[in-house]
C-alpha positions in Angstrom: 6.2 19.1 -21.1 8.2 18.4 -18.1 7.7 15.1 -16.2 5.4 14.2 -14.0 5.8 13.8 -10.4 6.1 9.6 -9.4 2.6 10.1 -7.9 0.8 11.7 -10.6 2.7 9.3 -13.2 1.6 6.3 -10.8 -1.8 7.8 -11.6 -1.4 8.7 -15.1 -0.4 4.5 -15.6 -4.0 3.6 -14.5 -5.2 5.0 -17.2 -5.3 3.0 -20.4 -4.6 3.7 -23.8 -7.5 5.4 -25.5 -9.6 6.4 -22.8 -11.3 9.7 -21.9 -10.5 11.1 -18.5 -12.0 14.0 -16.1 -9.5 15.0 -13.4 -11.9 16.4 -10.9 -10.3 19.1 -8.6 -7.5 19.3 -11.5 -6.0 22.9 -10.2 -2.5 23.1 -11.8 -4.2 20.4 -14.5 -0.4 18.8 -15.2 -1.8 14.9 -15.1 -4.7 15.9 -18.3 -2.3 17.8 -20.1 0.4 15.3 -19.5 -2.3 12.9 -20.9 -3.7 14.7 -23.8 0.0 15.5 -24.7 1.4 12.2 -25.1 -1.5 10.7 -26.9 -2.9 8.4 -24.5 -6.2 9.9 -23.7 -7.7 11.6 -26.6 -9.7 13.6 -24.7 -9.8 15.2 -21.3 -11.7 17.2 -19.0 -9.9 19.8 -16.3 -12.6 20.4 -13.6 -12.6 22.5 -10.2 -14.8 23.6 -8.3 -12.4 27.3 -8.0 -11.9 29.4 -10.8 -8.9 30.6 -10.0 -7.5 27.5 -9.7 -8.7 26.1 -13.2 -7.5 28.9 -14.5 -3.9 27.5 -13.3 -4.4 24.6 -15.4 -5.5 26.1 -18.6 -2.6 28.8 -18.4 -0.4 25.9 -18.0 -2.3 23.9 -20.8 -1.2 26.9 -23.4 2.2 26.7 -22.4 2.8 22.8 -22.6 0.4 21.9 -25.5 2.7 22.5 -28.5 0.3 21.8 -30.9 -2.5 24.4 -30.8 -5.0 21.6 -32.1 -5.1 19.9 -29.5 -7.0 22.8 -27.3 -10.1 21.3 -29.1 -9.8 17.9 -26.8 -8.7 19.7 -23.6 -12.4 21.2 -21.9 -12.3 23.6 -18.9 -14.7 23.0 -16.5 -16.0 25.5 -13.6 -18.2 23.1 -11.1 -18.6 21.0 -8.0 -17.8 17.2 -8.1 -18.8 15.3 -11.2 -21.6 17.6 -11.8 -19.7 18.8 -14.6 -20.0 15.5 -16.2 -22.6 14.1 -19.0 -23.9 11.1 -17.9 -21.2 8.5 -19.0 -19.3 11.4 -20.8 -15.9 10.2 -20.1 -14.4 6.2 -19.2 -12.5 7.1 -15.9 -12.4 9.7 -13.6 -9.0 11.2 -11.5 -10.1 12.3 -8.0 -6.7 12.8 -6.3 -5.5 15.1 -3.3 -8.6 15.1 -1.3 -9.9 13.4 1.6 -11.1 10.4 1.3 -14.7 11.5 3.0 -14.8 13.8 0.3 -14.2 11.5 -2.6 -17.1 9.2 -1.0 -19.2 12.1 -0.8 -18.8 13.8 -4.6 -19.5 10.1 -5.5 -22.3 9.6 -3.3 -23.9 12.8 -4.7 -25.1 11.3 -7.8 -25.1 7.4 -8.2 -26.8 7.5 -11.4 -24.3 10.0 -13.0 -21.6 7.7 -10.8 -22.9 4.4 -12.3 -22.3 5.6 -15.7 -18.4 5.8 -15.5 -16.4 3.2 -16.2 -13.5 3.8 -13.8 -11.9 5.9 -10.9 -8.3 6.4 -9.7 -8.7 7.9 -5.8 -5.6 9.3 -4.2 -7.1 10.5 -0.7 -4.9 12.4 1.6 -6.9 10.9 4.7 -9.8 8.9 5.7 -8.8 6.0 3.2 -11.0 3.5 5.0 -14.2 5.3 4.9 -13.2 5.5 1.4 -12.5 1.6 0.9 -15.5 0.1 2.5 -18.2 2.8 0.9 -16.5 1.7 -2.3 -17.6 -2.3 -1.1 -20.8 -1.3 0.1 -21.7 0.0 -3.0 -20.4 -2.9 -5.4 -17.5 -0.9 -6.8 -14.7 -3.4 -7.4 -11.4 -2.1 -6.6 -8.9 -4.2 -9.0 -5.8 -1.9 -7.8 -4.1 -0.7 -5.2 -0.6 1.3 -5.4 1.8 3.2 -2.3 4.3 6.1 -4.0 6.9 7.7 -2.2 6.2 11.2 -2.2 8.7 13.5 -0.3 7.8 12.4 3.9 4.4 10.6 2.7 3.4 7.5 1.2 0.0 8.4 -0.6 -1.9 5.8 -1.8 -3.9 5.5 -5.3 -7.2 3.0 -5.2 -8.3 2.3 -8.3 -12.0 0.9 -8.8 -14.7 -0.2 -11.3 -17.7 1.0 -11.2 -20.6 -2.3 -10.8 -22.3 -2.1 -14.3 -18.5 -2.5 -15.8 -17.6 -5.2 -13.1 -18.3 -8.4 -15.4 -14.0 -9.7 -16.2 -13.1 -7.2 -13.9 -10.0 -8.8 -11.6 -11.1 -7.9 -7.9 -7.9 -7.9 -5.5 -9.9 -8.2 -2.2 -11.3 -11.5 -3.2 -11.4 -13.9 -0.3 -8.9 -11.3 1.8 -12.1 -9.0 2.4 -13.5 -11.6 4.8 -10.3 -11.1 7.4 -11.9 -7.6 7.8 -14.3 -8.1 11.0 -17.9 -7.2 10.4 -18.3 -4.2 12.3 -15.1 -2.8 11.5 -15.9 1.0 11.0 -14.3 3.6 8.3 -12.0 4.7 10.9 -10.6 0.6 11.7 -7.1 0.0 10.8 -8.6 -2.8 9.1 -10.3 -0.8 6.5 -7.2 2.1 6.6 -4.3 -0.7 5.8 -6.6 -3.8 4.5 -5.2 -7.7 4.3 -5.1 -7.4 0.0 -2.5 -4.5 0.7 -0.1 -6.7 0.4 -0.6 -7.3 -3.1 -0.5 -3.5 -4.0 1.9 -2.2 -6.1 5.1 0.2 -4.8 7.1 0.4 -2.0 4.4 -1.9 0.3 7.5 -2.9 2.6 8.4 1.1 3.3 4.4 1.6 3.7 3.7 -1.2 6.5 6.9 0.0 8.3 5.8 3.5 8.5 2.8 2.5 10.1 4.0 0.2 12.4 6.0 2.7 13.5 3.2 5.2 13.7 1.2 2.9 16.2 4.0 1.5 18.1 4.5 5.6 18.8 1.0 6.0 19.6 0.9 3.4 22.3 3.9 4.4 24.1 2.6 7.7 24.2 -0.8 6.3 25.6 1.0 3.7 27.8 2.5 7.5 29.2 -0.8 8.6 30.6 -1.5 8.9 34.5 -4.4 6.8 34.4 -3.7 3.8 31.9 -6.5 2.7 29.5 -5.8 -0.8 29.3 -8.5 -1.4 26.7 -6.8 1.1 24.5 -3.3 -0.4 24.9 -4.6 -3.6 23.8 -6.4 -2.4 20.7 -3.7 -0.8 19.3 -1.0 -3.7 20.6 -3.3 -5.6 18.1 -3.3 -3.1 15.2 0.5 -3.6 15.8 0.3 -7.6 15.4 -2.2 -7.1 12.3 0.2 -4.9 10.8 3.1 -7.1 11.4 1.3 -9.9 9.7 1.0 -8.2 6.5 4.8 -7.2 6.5 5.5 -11.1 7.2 3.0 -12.1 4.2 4.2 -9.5 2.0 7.6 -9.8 2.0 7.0 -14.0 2.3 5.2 -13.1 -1.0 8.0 -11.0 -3.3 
């Protein structure tokens, strides 16, 4: 098959040889197939909740998989979230291209069912912090974080461990998850861009730039107003210096 894209292979490297995967909201199903295909997952599961769209992924699974045997390993799944799943059914779970409310939520929706999976790799479109700090609430560990370069965007793949397979697991927020103030919200840029980003892996440089950008735009266009809203200025003049701060430490850290 062809290759994949650098975000979907970014994903695709989280998962390690031998495990069994579900990509949840799979639609054209090319990270599974890839998978199945060159033997690193012996089994997979293609899941959305539209059957049109699955549908997509197992015409596409005909057409790639050369060796008709390996149908047997490749299910199709019609269903919402990871109520397609067995308890425990697979080791990690893809959830990629959503928001990041959303991810929370189709985990939220069953913790039992969630509790039983070893690992998920998140890609969410938006609303990463609401995404990152349920994860800590709820005593996932995230052990990776990685930026890709994707056409305009730099999307962002969290990958976490679920608590009951937490025991060796290497948590990157260590001590940096106490620079995040306590009653920092989903929507904080502290919980959006957090202090271990700087150990993430890809273009982490490109990433912090683009944001500083982003919120040095955002307060000239506030500091444009008729009526200024000094308290407004100054929060984001600090998400500036925060972000700044992890450019400094990251590029004081190659």
């Amino acid at each position: 098959m062809n290759r994949l894209s650098d975000r979907l292979q970014l994903i695709a490297n989280r998962i390690n040889e031998g495990e069994t995967m579900a990509d949840i909201g799979t639609d054209h199903g090319f990270l599974p197939i890839y998978l199945k295909v060159c033997g690193k997952s012996p089994r997979v599961i293609m899941s959305d909740v539209s059957g049109p769209s699955l549908e997509k992924g197992r015409k596409n699974a005909y057409m790639m998989v050369r060796d008709m045997s390996m149908l047997e390993y490749i299910d199709f799944r019609v269903g919402d979230g990871l109520a397609v799943l067995d308890h425990g059914e697979v080791d990690a779970v893809v959830i990629a291209g959503m928001g990041g409310k959303l991810i929370r939520d189709i985990m939220a929706a069953d913790m039992e069912l969630t509790r039983t999976i070893n690992k998920f790799i998140m890609q969410p479109r938006i609303g990463q912090g609401h995404l990152r700090k349920w994860l800590i609430d709820n005593d996932f560990v995230i052990v990776a974080e990685d930026v890709v370069i994707e056409g305009d965007y730099i999307p962002e793949v969290i990958t976490a461990v679920s608590p009951g397979f937490a025991d060796g697991a290497e948590d990157m927020t260590c001590a940096l998850i106490d620079d995040i103030p306590d009653d920092a919200d989903g929507d904080s840029l502290f919980w959006k861009i957090p202090p271990w980003i700087v150990k993430a892996g890809g273009p982490v440089g490109d990433f912090l730039d683009k944001n500083i950008w982003m919120e040095e735009d955002k307060l000239n266009n506030v500091k444009k107003a008729k009526i200024r809203n000094l308290e407004l200025e100054n929060s984001i003049s600090e998400g500036i210096s925060y972000l700044k701060k992890l450019r400094k430490e990251w590029e004081d850290g190659k």
